[in-house]
N, C-alpha and C positions, 0 to 999 in steps of 0.2 A: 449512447450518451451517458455521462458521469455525471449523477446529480450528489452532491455528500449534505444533510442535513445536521448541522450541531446543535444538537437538542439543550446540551448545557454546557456551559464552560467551566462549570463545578468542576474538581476531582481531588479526590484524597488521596492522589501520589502529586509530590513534586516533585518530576523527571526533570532535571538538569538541564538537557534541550529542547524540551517542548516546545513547539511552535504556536501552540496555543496558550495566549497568558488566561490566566487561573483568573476567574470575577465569579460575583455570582448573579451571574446570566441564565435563565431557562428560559426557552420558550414553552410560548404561551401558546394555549387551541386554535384562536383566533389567525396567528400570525403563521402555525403549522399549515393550518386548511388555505391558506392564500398560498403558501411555499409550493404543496401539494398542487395547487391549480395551475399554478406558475409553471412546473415541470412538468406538466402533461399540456399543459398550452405551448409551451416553447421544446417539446421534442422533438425530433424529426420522424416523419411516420416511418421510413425504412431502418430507420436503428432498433438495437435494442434498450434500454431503460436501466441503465442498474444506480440504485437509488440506496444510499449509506447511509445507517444511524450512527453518529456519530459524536465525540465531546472534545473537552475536558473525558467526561466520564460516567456515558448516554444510560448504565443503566443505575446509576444513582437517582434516575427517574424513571424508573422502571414503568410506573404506571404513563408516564408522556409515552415512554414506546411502545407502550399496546396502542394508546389513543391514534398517533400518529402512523403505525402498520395498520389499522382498523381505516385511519380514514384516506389511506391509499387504496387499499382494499377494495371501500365501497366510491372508490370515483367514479363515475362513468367512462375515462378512459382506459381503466385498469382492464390488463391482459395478461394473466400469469403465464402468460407463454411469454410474453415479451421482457415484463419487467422481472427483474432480480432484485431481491433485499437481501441488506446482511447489515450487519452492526459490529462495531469493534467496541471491545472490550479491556481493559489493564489485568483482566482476572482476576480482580480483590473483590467482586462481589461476584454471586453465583447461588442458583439455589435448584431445587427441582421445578419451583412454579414457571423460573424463567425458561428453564430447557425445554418445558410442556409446551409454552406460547412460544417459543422458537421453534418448536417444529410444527406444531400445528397451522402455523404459518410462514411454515419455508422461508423463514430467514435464516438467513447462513450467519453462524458465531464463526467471531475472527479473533486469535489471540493476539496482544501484544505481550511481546514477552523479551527479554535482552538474552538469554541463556540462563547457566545454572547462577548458585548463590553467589560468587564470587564477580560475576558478570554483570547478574540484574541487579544486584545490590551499589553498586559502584556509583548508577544513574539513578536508577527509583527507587524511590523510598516513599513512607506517606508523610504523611504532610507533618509529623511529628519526631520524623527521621527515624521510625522504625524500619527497620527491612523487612522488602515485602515477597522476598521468593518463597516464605513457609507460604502463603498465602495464594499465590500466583501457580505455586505447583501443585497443590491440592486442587484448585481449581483448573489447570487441564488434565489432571487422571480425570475429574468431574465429567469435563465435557469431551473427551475421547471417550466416556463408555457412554456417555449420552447422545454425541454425534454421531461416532464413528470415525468422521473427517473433520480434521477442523485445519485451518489455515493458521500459519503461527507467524508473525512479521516479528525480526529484531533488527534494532537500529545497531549499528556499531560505528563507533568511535574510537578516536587516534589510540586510549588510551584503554580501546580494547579488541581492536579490529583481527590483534594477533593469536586471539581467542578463537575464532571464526570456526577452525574445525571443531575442538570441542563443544563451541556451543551445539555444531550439528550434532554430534555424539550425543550431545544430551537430549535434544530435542527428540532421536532418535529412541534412546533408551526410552523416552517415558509413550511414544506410540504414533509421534509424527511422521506424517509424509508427506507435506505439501508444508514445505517452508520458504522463507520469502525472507532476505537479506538487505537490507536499505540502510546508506550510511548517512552519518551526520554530515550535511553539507556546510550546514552553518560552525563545523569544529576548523580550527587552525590543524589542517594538517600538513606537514612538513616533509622537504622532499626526501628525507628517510624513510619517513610511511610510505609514501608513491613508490618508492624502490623496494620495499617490503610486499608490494602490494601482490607481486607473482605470484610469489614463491606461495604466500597465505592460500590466495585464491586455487593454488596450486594442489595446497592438500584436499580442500573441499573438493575439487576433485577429483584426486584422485579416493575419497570417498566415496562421491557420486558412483564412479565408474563399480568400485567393487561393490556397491550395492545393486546395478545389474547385475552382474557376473554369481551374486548370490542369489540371483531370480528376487531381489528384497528393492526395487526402483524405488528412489524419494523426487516429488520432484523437490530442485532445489533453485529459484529465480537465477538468482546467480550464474546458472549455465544451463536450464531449457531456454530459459527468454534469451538466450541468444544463441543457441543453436538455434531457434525457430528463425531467428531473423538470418542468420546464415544460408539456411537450405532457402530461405524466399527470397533471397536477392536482397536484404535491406530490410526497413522499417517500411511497411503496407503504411499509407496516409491514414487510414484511421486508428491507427498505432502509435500516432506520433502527438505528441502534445498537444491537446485542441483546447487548452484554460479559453475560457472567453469565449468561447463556439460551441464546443461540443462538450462542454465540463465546465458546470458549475458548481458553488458552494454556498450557503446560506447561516448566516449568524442567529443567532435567537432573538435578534430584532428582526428582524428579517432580508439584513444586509445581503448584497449580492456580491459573491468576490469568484475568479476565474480558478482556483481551487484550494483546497479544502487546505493547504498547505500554507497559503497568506493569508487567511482569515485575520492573523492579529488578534487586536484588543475589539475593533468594530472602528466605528467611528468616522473620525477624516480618515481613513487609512486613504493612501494613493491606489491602493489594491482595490478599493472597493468600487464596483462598476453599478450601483443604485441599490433599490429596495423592492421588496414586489407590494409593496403597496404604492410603487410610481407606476404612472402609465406605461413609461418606455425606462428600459434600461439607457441611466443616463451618460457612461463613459462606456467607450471599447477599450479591451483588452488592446497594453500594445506592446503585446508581445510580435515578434516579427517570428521568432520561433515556428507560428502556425504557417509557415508559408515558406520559407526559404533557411537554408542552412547558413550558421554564423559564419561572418567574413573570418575571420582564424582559420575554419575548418575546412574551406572550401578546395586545398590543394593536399589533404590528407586522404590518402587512400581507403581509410576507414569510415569515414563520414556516412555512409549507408549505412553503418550497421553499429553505427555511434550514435547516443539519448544527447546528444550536444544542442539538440531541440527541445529539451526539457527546462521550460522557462522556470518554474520556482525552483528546481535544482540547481540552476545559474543564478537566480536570483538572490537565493543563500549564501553561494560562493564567491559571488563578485558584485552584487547589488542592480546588478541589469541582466531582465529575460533574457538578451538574448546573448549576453558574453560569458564563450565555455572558459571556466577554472581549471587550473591545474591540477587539480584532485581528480573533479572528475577525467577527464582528458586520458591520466595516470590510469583510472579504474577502469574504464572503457577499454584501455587499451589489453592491459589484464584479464580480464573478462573475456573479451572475442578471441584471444591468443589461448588459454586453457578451457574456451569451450571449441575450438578448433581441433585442437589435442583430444578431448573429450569425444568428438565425431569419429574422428580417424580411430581412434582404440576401438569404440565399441563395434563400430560397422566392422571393420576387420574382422574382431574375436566372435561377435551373434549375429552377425549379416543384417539386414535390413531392421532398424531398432524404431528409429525415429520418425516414423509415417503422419503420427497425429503431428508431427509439428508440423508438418505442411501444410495443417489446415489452421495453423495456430492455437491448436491444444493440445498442448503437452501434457495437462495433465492427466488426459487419458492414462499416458503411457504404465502408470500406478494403479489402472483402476482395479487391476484384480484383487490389490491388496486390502480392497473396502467389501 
């Protein structure tokens, strides 16, 4: 289960598309320790727990996120085999104190980052319109010699999607290998992009590919998460969008919304399913997503191995969980066709590559390089 906590909706970038509007919201101790009770009362005992610090821009309160990993910690149902923490970050702040209490307490740091200066610059900036890649690339040399691994998420956009290999290039040069590719669903993108979207996706693979073939594997979302769903037959049920069931999100008031992606302003939002300081969660999720694939998709041969179940990803593109857009639709269709192509090369030329994704981790497949 996916619980995401937004400690604050502060942040001193204002990204372009952010989904989260900018207030200044923090939670409070009070209203943590109920969130915290909330999510260990409503897990399900056979899952696992992975539990997100999150914002605006979580470590602008740096001290709320020791308070709130301390008082996960000391729950009574806390199970460090079970539960997972990590925190995402813009990488404009960073120090050694933070690195100390992230590892000392096994939170995993996640980068957001769009690629190099020409790239990240475009959409983030801080809130005075400086540009923030001197900042953001200091701060992953930082935390690559302090982690070792770190996860690096970039959004791309109409008006930079065609960037996409470079950006890996650069990710690459500075010491990544576990990147994670996510587009703006909420951009206008037009059916030139859609048609563009091969050939792009195309280089990034065939990157991918020579960096097996270099013995140098990254993984790259874009094409293990769907070789894994390829070699399984499809999207495994608890793979598939559970907002509202299996995935929640919490505002700093202590809103309850089905994820961390419609959070909004707080509020009347229609997204918002109650508070934990109600008894019961007062609306369900209605998304149909969690249950049955959209009426559009239902005579396309790809629908298994198609996110067209991904309700905020549709709800961005079309304003209803459960109706797939054209972009996405377009990207799906790119993605399962160059990570098909990606299977066929590799198994051919190194014989048996891709075993962990059988089991749904891929990113074994890199682990030597940690």
């Amino acid at each position: 289960m996916k619980f995401t906590i937004c400690v604050t909706q502060r942040c001193n970038l204002r990204c372009a598309y952010c989904y989260v509007v900018k207030r200044d919201a923090t939670m409070s101790l009070p209203v943590a320790r109920r969130v915290v009770d909330w999510i260990f009362a409503h897990a399900l005992p056979a899952e696992r727990i992975d539990i997100g610090l999150f914002g605006g821009e979580p470590l602008l309160e740096f001290s709320l996120v020791q308070s709130i990993t301390e008082l996960i910690e000391a729950h009574p149902s806390f199970d460090l085999e079970r539960v997972t923490l990590s925190v995402v970050s813009n990488g404009t702040l960073f120090s050694d104190e933070i690195a100390d209490f992230l590892k000392k307490h096994s939170v995993n740091y996640c980068l957001s980052c769009d690629g190099p200066p020409g790239v990240q610059d475009r959409f983030r900036r801080f809130s005075d319109g400086r540009p923030s890649s001197p900042q953001v690339e200091s701060t992953a040399k930082r935390a690559l010699r302090a982690f070792g691994q770190v996860p690096v998420n970039a959004v791309y956009h109409p008006e930079t999607f065609r960037s996409l290999p470079g950006v890996l290039d650069y990710f690459s040069s500075l010491g990544f290998r576990q990147i994670y590719f996510s587009p703006d669903f909420s951009a206008s993108w037009s059916p030139e992009d859609a048609d563009a979207l091969r050939a792009v996706y195309g280089e990034v693979a065939q990157r991918y590919v020579d960096g097996y073939v270099h013995d140098d594997p990254h993984f790259i979302s874009l094409i293990d998460s769907k070789i894994t769903v390829l070699l399984r037959g499809g999207y495994q049920p608890l793979e598939r969008c559970r907002m509202g069931r299996g995935e929640f999100a919490f505002t700093p008031d202590g809103g309850i919304y089905p994820c961390e992606r419609l959070i909004g302003c707080g509020g009347d939002s229609p997204h918002r399913l109650g508070n934990v300081f109600e008894p019961l969660v007062t609306r369900v999720c209605g998304a149909a997503s969690n249950r049955q694939v959209p009426v559009e998709c239902r005579e396309c041969g790809l629908k298994d191995y198609c996110m067209n179940w991904c309700g905020c990803s549709n709800f961005f593109s079309t304003g209803n969980y459960d109706r797939v857009g054209p972009f996405l639709c377009a990207s799906e269709r790119a993605a399962i066709a160059v990570a098909a192509e990606v299977f066929e090369t590799l198994e051919k030329r190194l014989g048996p590559t891709f075993v962990a994704h059988l089991a749904g981790m891929p990113t074994r497949v890199s682990a030597k390089n940690y």
